[in-house]
C-alpha positions as CSV (number, residue, x, y, z in Angstrom):
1,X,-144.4,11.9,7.6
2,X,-147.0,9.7,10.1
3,X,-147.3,10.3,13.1
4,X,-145.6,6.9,13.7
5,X,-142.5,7.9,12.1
6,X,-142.1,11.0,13.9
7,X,-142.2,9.3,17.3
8,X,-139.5,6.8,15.8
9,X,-137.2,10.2,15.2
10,X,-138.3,11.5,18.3
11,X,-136.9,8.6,20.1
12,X,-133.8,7.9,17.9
13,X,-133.0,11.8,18.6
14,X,-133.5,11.2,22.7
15,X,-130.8,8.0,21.8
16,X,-128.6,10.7,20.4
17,X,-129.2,12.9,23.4
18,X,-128.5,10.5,26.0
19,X,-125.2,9.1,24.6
20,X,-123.4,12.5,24.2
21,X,-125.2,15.0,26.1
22,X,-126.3,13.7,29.1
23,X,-122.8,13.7,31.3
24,X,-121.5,10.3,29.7
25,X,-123.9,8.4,31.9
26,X,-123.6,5.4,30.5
27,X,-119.6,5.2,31.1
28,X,-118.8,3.0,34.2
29,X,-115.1,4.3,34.3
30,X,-115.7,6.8,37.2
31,X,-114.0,5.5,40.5
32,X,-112.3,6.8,43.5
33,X,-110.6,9.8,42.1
34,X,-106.8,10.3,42.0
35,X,-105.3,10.3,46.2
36,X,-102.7,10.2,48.5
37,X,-102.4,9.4,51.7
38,X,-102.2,12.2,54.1
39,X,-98.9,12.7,57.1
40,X,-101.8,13.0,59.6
41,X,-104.9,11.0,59.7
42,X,-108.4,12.2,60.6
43,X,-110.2,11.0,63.0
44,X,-113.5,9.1,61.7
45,X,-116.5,8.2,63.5
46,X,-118.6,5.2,61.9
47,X,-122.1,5.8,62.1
48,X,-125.0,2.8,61.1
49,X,-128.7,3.1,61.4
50,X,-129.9,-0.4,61.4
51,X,-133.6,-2.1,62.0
52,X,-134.2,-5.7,61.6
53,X,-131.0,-6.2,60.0
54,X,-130.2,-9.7,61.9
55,X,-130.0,-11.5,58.6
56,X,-127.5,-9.2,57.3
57,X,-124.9,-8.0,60.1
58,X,-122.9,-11.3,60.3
59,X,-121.6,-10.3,56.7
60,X,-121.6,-6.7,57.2
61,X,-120.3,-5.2,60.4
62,X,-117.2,-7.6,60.9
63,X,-116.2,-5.6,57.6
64,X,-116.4,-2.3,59.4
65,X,-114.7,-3.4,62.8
66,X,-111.6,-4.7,60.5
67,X,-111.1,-1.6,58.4
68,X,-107.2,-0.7,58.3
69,X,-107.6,2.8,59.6
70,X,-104.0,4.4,60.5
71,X,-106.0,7.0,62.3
72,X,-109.0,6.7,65.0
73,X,-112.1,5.6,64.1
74,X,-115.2,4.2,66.2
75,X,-118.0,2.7,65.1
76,X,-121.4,3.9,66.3
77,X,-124.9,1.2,65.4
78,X,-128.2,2.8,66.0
79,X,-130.7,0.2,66.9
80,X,-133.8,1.4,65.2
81,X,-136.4,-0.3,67.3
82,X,-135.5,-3.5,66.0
83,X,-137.8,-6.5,66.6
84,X,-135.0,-9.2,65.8
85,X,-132.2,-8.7,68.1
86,X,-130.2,-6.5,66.0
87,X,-128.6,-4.5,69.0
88,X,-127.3,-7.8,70.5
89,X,-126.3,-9.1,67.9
90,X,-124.3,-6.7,66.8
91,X,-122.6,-6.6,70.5
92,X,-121.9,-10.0,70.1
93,X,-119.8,-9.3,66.9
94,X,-117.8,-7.1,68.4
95,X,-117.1,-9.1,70.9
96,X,-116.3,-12.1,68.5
97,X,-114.6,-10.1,66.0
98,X,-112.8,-7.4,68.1
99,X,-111.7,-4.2,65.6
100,X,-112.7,-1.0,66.3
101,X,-114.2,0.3,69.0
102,X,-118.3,-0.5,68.7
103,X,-121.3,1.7,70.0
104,X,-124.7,0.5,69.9
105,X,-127.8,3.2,70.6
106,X,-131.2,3.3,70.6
107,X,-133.0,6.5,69.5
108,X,-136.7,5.6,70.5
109,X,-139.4,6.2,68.3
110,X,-138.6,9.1,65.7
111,X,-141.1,12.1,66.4
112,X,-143.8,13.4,63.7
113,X,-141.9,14.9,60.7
114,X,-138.9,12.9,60.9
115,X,-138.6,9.3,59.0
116,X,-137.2,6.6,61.1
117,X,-133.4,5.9,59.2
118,X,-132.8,9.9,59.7
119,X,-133.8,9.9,63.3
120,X,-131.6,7.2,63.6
121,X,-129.0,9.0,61.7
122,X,-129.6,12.2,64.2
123,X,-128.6,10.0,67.5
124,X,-125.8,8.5,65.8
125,X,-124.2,11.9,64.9
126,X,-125.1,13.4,68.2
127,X,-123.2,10.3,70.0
128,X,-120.1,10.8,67.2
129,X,-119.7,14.7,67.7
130,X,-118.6,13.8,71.2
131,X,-115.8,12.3,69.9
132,X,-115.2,15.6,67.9
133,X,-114.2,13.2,64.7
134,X,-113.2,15.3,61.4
135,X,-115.4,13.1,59.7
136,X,-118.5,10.8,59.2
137,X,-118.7,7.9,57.3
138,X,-122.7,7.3,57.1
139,X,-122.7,3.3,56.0
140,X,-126.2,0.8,55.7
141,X,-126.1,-2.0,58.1
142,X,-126.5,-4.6,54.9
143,X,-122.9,-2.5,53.1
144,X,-120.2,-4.8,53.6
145,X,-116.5,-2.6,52.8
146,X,-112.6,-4.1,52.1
147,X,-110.5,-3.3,54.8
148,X,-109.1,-0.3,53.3
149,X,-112.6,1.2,52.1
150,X,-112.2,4.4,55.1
151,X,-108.4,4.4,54.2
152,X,-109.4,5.4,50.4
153,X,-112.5,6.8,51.3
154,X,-110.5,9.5,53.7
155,X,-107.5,10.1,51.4
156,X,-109.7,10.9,48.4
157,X,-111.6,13.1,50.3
158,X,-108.7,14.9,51.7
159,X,-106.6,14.9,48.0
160,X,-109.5,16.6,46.3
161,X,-111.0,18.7,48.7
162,X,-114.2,16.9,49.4
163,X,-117.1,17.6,51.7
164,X,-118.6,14.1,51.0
165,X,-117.8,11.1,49.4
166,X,-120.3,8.6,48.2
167,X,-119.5,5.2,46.6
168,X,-122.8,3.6,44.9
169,X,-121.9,0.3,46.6
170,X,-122.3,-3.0,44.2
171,X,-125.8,-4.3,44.7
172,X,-126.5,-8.0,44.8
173,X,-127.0,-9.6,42.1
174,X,-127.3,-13.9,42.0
175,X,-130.9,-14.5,41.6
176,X,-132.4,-13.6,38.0
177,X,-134.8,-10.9,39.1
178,X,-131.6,-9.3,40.0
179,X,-129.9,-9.5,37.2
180,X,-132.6,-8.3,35.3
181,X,-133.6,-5.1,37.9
182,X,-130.7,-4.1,39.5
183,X,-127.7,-3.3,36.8
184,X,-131.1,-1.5,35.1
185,X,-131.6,0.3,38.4
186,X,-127.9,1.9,38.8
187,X,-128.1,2.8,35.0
188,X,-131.4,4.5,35.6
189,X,-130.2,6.0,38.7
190,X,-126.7,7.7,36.3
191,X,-129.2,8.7,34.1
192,X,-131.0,11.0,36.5
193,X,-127.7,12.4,38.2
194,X,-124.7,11.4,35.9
195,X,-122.2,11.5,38.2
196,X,-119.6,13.8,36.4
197,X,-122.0,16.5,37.0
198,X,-121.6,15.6,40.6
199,X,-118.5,17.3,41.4
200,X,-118.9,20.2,39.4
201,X,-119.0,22.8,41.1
202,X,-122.0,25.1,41.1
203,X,-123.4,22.8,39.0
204,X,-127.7,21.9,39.9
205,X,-126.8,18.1,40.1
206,X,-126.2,15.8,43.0
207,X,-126.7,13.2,44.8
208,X,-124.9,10.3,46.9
209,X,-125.4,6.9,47.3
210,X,-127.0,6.2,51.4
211,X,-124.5,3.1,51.8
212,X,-121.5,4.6,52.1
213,X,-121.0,8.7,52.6
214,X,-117.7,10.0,54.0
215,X,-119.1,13.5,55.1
216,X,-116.7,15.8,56.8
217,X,-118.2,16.8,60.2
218,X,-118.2,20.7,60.0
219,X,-120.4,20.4,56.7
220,X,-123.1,18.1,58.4
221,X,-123.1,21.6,60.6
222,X,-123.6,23.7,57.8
223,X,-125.7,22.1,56.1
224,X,-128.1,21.4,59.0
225,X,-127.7,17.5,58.3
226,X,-129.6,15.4,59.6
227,X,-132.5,18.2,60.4
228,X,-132.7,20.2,57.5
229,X,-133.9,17.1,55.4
230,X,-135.6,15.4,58.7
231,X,-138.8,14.2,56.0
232,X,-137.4,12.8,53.0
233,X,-137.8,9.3,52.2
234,X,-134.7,9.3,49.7
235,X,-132.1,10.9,51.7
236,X,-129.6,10.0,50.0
237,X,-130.2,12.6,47.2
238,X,-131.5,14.8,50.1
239,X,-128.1,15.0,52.0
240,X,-125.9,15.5,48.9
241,X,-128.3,18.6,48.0
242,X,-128.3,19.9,51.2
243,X,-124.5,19.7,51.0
244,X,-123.8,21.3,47.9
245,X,-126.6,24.0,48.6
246,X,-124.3,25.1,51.7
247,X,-121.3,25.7,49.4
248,X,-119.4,21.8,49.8
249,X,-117.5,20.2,47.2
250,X,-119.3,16.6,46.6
251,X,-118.1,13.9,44.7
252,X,-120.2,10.5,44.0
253,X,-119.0,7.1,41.6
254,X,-119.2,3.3,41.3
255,X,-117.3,1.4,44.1
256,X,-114.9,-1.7,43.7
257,X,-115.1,-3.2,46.9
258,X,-118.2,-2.0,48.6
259,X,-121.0,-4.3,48.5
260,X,-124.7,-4.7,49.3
261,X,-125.2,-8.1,51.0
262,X,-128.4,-7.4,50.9
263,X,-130.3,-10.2,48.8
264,X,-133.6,-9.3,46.6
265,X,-134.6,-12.6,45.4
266,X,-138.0,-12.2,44.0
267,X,-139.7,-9.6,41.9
268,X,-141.7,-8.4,44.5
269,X,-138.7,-7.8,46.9
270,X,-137.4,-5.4,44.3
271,X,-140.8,-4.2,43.3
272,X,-141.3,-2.9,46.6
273,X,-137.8,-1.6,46.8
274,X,-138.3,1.0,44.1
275,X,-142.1,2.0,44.1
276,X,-142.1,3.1,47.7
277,X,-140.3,5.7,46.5
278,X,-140.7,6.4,42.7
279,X,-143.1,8.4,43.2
280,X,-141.6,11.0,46.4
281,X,-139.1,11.0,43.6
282,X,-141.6,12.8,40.8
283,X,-142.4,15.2,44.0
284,X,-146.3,13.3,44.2
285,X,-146.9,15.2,40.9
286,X,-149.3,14.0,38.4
287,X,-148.0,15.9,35.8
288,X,-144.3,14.8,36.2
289,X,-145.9,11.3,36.7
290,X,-147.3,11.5,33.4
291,X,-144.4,12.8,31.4
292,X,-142.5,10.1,33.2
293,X,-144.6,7.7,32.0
294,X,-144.6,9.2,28.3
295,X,-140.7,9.3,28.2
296,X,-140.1,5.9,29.0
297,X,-142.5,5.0,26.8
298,X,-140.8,6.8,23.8
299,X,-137.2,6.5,24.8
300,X,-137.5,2.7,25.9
301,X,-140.8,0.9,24.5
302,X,-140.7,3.1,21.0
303,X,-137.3,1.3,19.3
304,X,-138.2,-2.3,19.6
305,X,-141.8,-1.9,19.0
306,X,-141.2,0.6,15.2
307,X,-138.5,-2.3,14.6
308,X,-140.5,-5.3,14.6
309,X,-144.0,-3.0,13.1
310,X,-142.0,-1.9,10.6
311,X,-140.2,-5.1,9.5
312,X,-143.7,-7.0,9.5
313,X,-145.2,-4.1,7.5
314,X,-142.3,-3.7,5.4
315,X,-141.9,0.0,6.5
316,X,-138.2,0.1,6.0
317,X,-137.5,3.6,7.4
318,X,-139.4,2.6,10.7
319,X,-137.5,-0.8,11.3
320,X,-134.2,1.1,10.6
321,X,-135.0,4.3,12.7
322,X,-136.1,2.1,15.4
323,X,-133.7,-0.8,15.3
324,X,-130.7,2.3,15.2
325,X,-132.5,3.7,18.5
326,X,-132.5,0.3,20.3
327,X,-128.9,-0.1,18.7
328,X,-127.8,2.7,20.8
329,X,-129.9,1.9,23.9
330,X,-128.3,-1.4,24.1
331,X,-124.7,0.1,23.5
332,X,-125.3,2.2,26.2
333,X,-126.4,-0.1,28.5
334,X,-123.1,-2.7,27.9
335,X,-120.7,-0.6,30.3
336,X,-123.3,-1.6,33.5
337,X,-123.4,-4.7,32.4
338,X,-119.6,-5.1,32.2
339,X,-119.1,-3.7,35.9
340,X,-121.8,-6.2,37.4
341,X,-119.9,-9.1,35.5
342,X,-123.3,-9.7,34.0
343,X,-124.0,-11.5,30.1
344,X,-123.6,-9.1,27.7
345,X,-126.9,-10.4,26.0
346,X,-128.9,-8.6,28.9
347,X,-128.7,-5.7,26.9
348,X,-131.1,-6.6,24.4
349,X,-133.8,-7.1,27.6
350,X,-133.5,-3.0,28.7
351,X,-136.9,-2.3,27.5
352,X,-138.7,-5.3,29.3
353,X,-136.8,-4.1,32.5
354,X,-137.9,0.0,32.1
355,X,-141.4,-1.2,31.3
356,X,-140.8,-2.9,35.0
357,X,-140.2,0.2,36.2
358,X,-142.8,2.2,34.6
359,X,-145.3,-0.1,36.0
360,X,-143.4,0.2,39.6
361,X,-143.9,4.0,38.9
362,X,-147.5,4.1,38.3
363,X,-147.6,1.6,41.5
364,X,-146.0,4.1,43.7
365,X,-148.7,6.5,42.6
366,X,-151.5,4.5,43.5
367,X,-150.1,3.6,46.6
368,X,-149.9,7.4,47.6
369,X,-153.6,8.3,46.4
370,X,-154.6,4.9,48.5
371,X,-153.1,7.0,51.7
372,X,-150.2,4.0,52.3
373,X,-147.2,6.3,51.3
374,X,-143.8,5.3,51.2
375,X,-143.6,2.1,53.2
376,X,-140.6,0.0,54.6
377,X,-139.6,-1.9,57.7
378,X,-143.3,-1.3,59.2
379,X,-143.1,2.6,59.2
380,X,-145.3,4.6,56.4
381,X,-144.1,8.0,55.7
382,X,-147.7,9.6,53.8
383,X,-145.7,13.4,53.8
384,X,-144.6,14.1,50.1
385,X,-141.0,15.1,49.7
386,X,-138.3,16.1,47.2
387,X,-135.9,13.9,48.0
388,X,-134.8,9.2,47.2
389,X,-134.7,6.0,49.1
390,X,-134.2,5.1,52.3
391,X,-132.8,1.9,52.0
């Protein structure tokens, strides 16, 4: 057999892989698990970092002062050195709004070794624990939540036994770079930590999603959070290891009614949302960068490029090994589709979309070796890490 053919196997066989050995990633049916509500309800203590989030508060923290909490709950906004007014503003919507009790801080400039969000996170959690709350709910300032997001959030965590609870929140998606990227992004992002692996315990997998973690306050202690992972740039995947790697129970799936408000209208808004940390991701390792690069090429570029070589050079077992892959890639990628209410004919376009993200990949890389490092909201973080994304 050529060369070419054996590729076409190899990726028709990682197809194969992916759909039945790879945690179900593709299924889109994992939500809040099974709950009830409990006689006696924690007390919760709200905490959001937020820098220059002007734009999106108006949509996102009246959701937070109006959950339906039976319990207490307080919500605590970190002003992050904000340029825009955030702090204000955010005063002024609790003042307009009323709800729960608000709290706005200001941490001051984070100190060397610690990225901005998690600093912010730090003064937040030091303000809460004088509460002496049962748990956390860590939430972005652009996550907008139903007024009974903390009421399920608390009783699943309390049914199941949960240290934290994460909800991937529904990104935006109107323009049609987003429709294109983002679905594509959340389907990458199951593919790397399938989510039933999650909660199994003393299973190597996890992660959360940084929008909306219900963390109950004696694990932040044990696991040394926010300190212990003081550096990373994607902390999300950070906190949920540091978690699980001090003996908690973590559980992370799809939200309903938790939302991103947060719009990404051009390419380059969500080009710069995923290389400035793709490549903290691959630990700053050429070698991983490399296979990266080589994987998506075989798994995603492979099927539609042996399909069409093969039907215009009449290679029948090349068009049909490849077309079978892409088959499969595009069955697989339906599900996302579905629970983003997006056409169904988007499937066909996952190939265009991971070459995106290849070339966002090998930009990430190149902005490192420049010396730029992981940029966002003015702040470069140059120190390579383990951990994903601060948002």
């Amino acid at each position: 057999m050529s060369a070419v053919v054996w590729i076409t196997v190899g990726s028709l066989a990682a197809w194969l892989w992916l759909l039945l050995g790879q945690g179900f990633f593709w299924r889109t049916d994992l939500r809040l698990p099974p709950r009830r509500e409990p006689d006696d309800w924690p007390s919760v203590c709200i905490v959001v970092p937020a820098r220059d989030e002007a734009a999106v508060l108006p949509e996102s923290l009246p959701s937070l002062l109006a959950q339906d909490y039976p319990g207490r709950a307080e919500v605590f906004l970190v002003d992050d050195g904000s340029s825009d007014g955030t702090g204000e503003l955010a005063r002024e919507l609790a003042r307009t709004h009323g709800g729960l009790p608000l709290t706005v801080g200001s941490p001051g400039e984070p100190p060397v070794g610690w990225t901005g969000k998690l600093w912010a996170v730090r003064h937040g959690i030091g303000l809460a624990h004088a509460r002496g709350p049962e748990y956390l709910l860590l939430t972005d300032a652009d996550i907008a939540h139903a007024p009974d997001s903390l009421r399920t959030l608390v009783a699943a965590a309390r049914t199941g036994g949960f240290d934290l609870v994460s909800q991937m929140a529904r990104l935006r998606v109107e323009s049609g770079w987003e429709r294109l990227v983002v679905p594509a992004f959340v389907y990458f992002f199951a593919q790397l930590y399938p989510f039933r692996w999650i909660a199994v315990k003393g299973s190597r997998t996890a992660a959360a999603a940084g929008g909306c973690v219900l963390l109950r306050a004696d694990a932040t202690e044990r696991a040394r959070i926010p300190d212990a992972i003081r550096h990373a740039v994607i902390d999300d995947v950070a906190l949920a290891r540091a978690v699980k790697g001090s003996g908690g129970h973590i559980w992370l799936g799809l939200a309903e009614r938790v939302d991103s408000v947060r719009p990404y209208p051009r390419l380059h808004d969500l080009w710069r949302m995923v290389s400035r940390s793709a490549y903290a991701q691959l630990r700053h390792n050429p070698l991983l960068l490399l296979g990266t690069v080589l994987g998506l090429a075989v798994v995603y570029l492979v099927p539609p490029v042996a399909l069409f070589t093969g039907l215009f050079s009449g290679h029948t077992v090349i068009a049909a090994v490849g077309g079978l892959a892409w088959l499969l890639m595009t069955a697989t990628y339906l599900p996302m589709l579905r629970y983003y209410r997006q056409p169904l004919w988007l499937a066909a376009s996952l190939p265009a979309t991971a070459f995106l993200y290849l070339l966002m990949t090998v930009d990430s890389a190149v902005q490192h070796y420049r010396g730029r490092g992981a940029a966002w909201k003015g702040r470069t973080y140059a120190r390579p890490d383990t951990a994903l994304d601060e948002r």
